[in-house]
N, C-alpha and C positions, 0 to 999 in steps of 0.2 A: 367333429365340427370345430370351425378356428371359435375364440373367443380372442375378440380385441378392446381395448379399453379406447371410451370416445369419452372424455371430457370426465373419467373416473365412472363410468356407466359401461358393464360390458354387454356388447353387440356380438350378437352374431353376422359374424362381415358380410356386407353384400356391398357391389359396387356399384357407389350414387352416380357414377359417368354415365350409364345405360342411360341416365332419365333425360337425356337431348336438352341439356340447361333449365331454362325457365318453362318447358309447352308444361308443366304440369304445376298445378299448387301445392308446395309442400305440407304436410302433416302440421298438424300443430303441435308446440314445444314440448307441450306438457299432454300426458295421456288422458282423454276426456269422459273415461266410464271412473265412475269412483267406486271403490272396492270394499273395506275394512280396513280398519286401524291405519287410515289414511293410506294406504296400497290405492293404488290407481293402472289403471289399463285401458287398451281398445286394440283396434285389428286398423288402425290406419294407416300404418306401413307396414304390414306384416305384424306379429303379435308384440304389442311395448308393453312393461309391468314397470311400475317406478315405485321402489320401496323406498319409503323414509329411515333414516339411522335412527337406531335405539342405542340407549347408552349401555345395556349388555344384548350378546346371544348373536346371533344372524336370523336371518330370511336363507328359509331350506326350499328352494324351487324346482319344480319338473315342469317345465313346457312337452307339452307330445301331440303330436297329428293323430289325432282320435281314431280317424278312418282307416291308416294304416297300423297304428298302433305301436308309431316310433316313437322313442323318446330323443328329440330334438336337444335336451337342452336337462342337466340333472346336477345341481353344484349349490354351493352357500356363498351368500352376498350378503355384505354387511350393510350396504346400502346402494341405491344408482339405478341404472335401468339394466331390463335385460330384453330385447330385441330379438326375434328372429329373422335370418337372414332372407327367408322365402316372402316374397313379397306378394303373392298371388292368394287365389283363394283355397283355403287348408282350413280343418273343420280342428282349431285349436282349443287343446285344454292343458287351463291353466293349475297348477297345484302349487299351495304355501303353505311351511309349516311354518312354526319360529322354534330354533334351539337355544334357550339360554345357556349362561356361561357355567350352571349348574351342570349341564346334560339333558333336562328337561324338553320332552317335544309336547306341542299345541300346536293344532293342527288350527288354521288360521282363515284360509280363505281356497274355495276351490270353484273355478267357472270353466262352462264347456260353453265353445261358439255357438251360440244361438241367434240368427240374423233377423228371427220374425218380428214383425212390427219395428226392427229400428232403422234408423237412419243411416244406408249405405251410400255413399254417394261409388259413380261410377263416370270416371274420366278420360273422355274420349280428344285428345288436346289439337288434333289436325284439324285445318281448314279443307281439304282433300276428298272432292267429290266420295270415289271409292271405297276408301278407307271408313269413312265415318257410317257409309251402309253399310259396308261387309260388319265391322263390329255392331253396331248398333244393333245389327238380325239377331245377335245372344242375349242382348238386354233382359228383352220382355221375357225370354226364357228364364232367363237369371230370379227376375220377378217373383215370376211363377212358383218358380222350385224352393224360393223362402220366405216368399211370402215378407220382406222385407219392404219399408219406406224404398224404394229405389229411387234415386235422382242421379237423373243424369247430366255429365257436364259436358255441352259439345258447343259448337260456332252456331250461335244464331241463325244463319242463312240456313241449317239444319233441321233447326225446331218445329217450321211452318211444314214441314216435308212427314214430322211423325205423331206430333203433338196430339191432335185429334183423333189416331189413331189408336192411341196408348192413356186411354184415361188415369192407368195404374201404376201411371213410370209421369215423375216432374221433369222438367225439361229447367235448366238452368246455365248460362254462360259461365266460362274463365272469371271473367270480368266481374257478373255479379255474385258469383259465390265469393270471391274474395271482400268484398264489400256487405257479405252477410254475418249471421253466426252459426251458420250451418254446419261447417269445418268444425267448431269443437260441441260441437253436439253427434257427430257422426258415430260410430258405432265402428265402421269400418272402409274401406276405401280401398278403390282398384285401380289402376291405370291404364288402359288397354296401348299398347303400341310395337313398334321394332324394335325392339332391342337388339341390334347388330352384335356390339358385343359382350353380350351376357353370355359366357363360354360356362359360369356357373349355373348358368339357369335359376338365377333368385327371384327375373321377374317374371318370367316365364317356365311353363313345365317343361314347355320342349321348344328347340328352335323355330320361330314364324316360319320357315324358308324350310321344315320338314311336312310344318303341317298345313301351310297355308295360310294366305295373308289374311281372308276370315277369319278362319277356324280357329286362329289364334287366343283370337277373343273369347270364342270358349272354353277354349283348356284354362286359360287366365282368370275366367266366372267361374268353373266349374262346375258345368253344364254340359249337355250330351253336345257332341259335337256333330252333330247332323246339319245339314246345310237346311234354313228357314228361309226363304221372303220373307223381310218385314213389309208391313201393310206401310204404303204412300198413298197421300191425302192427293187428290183428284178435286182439284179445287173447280174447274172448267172442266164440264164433261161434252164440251161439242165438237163435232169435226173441223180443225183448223180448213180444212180442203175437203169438197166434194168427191175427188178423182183417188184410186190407189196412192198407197204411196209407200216410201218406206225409205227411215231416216238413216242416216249414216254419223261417224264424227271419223276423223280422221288425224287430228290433232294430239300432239301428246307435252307432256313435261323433259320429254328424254328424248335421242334422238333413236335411242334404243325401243324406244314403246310402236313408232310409227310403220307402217305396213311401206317397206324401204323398195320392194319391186318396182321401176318406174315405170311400165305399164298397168299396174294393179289396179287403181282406182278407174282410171280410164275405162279400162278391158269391163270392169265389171259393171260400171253405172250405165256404160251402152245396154250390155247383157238387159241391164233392169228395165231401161227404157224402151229397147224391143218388145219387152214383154206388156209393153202399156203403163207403167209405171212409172210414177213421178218419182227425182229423187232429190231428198230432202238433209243438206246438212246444217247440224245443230250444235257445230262445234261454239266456244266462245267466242275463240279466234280464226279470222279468213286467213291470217298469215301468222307463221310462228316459226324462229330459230335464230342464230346466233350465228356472229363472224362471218363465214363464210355461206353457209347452208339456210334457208328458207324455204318450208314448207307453205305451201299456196293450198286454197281452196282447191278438189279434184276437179278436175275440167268434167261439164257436161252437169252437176248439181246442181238446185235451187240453194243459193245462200240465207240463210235462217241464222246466220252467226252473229254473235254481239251479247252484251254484258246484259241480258237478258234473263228473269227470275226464273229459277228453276223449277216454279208451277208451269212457265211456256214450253220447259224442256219435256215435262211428264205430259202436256196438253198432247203432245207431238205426237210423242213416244206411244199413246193410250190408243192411237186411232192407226198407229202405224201395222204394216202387217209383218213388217221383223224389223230388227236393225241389226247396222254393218259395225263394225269398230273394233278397237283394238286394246291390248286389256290398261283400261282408262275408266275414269271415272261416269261418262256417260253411258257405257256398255253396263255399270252396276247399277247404274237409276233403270236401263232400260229391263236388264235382269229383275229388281224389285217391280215395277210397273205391271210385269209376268207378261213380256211379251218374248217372242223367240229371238234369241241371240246369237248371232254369227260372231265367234270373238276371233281373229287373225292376230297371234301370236308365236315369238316362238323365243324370247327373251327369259319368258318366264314357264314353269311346266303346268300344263292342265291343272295340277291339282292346287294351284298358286289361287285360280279365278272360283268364284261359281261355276257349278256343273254344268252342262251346255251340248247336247249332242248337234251341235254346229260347231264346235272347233276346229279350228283349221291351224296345224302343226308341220312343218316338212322333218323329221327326223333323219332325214340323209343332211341336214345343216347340222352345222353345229347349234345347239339348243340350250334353254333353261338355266343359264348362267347364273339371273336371278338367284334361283333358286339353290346353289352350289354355298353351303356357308363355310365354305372354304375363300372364299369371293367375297370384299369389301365392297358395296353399290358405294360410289362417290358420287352424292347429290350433288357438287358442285361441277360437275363435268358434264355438259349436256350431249359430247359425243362419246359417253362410257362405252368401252365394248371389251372386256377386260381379257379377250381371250385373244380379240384378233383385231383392235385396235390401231391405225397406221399401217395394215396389210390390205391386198385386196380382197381378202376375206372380213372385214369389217363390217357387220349387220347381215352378214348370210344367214344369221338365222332367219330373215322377216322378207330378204332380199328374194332369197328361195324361195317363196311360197309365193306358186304363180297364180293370175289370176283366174287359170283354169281350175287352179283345186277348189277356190273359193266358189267360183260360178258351179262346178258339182256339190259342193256342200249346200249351195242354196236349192238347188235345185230338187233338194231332198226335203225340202221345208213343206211341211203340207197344205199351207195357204197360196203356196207355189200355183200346186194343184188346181187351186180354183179360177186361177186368172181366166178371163175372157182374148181372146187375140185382139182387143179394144181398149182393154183397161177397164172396160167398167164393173164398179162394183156389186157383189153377187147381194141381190135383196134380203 
């Protein structure tokens, strides 16, 4: 493993590009657990030991992954830090001897990562419907399995959505942890996110884009990677509407996210409403796109769309008998809420979203590009299609998938079943 010298402290190299600028609050300067004979450490970026100079001898150190039983890290420092490069969570132990210039060893200082009762913080930095459930469902697991202070850092509009439901997980902003002193009281510290190009894997175990855009967050807590529902707060538990219904979003960030068949929505919200059902979309926005292209509200839906709190979107979602969408951030609220999801993708692979035996995939398209980390996603291009971009095969992946595959996917939904040829709901 490289050692490289930062500011006369050697690091084991890991590269600070992955951490997408400012979304995360850096570590503090200095390490915040104090040790012996002024030695100082913590796990806030991965494992940091900052030895003070003596006027003879060195500092004889082994860092090693306990679990696996590697030796990371085995050499003499006369003073500075030593860093390990894996930024994730690794069950580290620390070893210090001192050798004077005599020859003499004294064995100095030795700690094994122990997370219980201290102050982990766990920083979740997107604004992004999806993102912030899919990870957040490892949290309370994370919790659990250390029994640690867990605080978690994510965008406020998120809080009101888990808060109540996690009595044993703090909920805390960007904004006011920065303005707290919680940071150097911390113990240890995660950051959950993409890292496009971490090709070393220092902040992650494995690429997001092998294991899934949740899932990730587990391997990153180190926690079983089983897919969870977290519990959402159900602030309003009444039926927005008397009659069936069942919501849709159709809206995306990309033009690659949106269900691109230009019959699709149509074809299918008839389907729904033949069948007595009202249909309900809860996108934010009734219009969305760029330059040339503009996505409209589906023809034939009730508009429900607007900068409306995300307790209206779960009101919807709680009473609804499925919903429609596409893999976007309201398909994961509607996923936590536990109601049945129809996810119409084909950008990304099954195993990208929550589980769902409602997926609807054409694999005679070209597919899962996403997912390819051979593939740069360029967020700033809202018409990415990086395989077949400028051809007429542009968006076949989501273009292909007709609204007949979708209407027999629904159709397999067992609340299907119950419909009356009226709509009305079964007592």
């Amino acid at each position: 493993m490289k050692i490289s010298a930062n500011k006369g402290f050697p690091v084991l190299v890991a590269d600070s590009a992955c951490l997408h600028g400012g979304a995360y609050l850096p570590a503090p300067s200095v390490p915040t657990q104090e040790g012996v004979e002024d030695i100082r450490f913590d796990f806030n970026d991965g494992a940091r030991v900052h030895f003070p100079e003596r006027e003879d001898g060195v500092w004889r150190v082994t860092l090693r992954d306990k679990a696996s039983g590697v030796i990371l890290y085995h050499g003499d420092l006369k003073n500075g830090r030593l860093q390990s490069a894996k930024r994730y969570f690794l069950r580290y132990e620390i070893r210090v001897f001192f050798v004077s210039d005599d020859g003499s060893i004294r064995d100095v200082f030795h700690h094994q990562f122990d997370p219980a009762d201290k102050i982990i913080l766990i920083q979740i930095p997107v604004g992004t419907l999806g993102d912030a459930i899919g990870w957040f469902s490892y949290v309370p697991r994370f919790q659990e399995k250390t029994g640690a202070r867990t605080i978690c850092v994510v965008a406020d509009k998120f809080i009101a959505l888990f808060k109540d439901q996690y009595p044993n997980i703090e909920f805390t902003t960007k904004e006011v942890l920065a303005k707290s002193d919680l940071q150097e009281q911390a113990y240890a510290t995660y950051r959950i996110g993409l890292f496009f190009t971490d090709t070393e894997n220092n902040w992650q175990p494995s690429d997001f884009r092998h294991v899934g855009l949740h899932k990730t967050a587990a391997y990153i807590l180190g926690v079983d990677p089983g897919e969870v529902r977290p519990a959402i707060a159900v602030r309003d538990d009444s039926r927005p509407i008397e009659e069936r219904y069942v919501c849709i979003a159709a809206q995306a960030s990309s033009q690659c996210k949106y269900w691109n068949n230009p019959d699709g929505w149509r074809e299918v919200i008839k389907f729904l409403k033949d069948q007595g059902l009202r249909v309900i979309c809860i996108d934010q926005k009734s219009v969305h796109g760029k330059n040339w292209v503009w996505n409209h509200l589906p023809h034939g839906c009730e508009d429900q769309t607007g900068n409306r709190p995300l307790e209206e979107r779960v009101r919807w979602l709680t009473h609804a008998e499925f919903f429609i969408g596409t893999s976007s951030g309201l398909s994961w609220l509607a996923w936590a809420v536990g109601i049945d999801v129809v996810l119409i993708s084909g950008f990304t692979h099954p195993t990208n979203e929550f589980y769902t035996p409602y997926r609807v995939i054409n694999w005679n398209a070209c597919n899962s590009c996403w997912n390819d980390p051979r593939i740069m996603f360029d967020h700033n291009n809202i018409f990415w299609c990086p395989r077949h971009e400028n051809t007429d095969r542009q968006f076949e992946c989501s273009r292909l998938i007709t609204p007949e595959a979708v209407i027999s996917t629904i159709k397999t939904i067992p609340s299907m079943a119950a419909l009356n040829s009226d709509g009305a709901r079964p007592q």
